[in-house]
N, C-alpha and C positions, 0 to 999 in steps of 0.2 A: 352624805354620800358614802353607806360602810360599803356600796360595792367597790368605789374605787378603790378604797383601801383594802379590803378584802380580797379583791384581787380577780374577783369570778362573782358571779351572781349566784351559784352554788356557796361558798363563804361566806357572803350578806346572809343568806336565808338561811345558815346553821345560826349565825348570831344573832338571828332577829328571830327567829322562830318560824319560820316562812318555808314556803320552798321557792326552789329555783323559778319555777315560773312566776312565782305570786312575785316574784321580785323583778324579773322580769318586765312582768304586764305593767307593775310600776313605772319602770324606767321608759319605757313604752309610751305610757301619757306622758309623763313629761317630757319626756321629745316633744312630744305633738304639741304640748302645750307652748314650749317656747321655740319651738319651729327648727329647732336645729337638733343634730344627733350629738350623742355624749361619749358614747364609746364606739368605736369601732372592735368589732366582734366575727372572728369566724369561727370556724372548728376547732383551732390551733393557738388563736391569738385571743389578747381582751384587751383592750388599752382606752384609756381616756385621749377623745379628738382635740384639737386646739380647743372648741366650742364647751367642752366636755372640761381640761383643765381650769381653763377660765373663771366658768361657771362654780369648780369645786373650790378654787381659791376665796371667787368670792363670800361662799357658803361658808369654807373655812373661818374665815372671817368675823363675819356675822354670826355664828354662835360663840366664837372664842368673847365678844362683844357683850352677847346676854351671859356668859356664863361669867365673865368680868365686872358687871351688874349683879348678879345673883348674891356673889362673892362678897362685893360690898355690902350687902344689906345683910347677909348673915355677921358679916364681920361687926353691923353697927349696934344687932341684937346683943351678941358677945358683950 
């Protein structure tokens, strides 16, 4: 989720190589996918919704998880 942390969907799509809407239309489906909205967005504001925190915690998560795995098996090659 670099847009929550990025701050804006213009800031994901500088560091992802994207633009604002290709980032966007992303965030977009997956709404629709998991049925709920993730940020609450208007002209002025950008913020991650209850549904929207949740979601990135759990996200958080789970790659801190694979990359915790990754870790260990480069460490086993070493």
């Amino acid at each position: 989720m670099i847009a929550a942390e990025a701050g804006s969907f213009s800031a994901a799509g500088e560091q992802l190589h994207l633009t604002r809407a290709a980032v966007s239309n992303a965030v977009a489906r997956l709404e629709k996918r998991l049925g709920v909205r993730l940020f609450q967005r208007t002209t002025r504001s950008f913020a991650l919704t209850e549904d929207g925190q949740l979601f990135y915690e759990h996200c958080s998560r789970a790659l801190a998880e694979i990359d915790s795995v990754v870790a260990s098996f480069a460490s086993r090659r070493d």
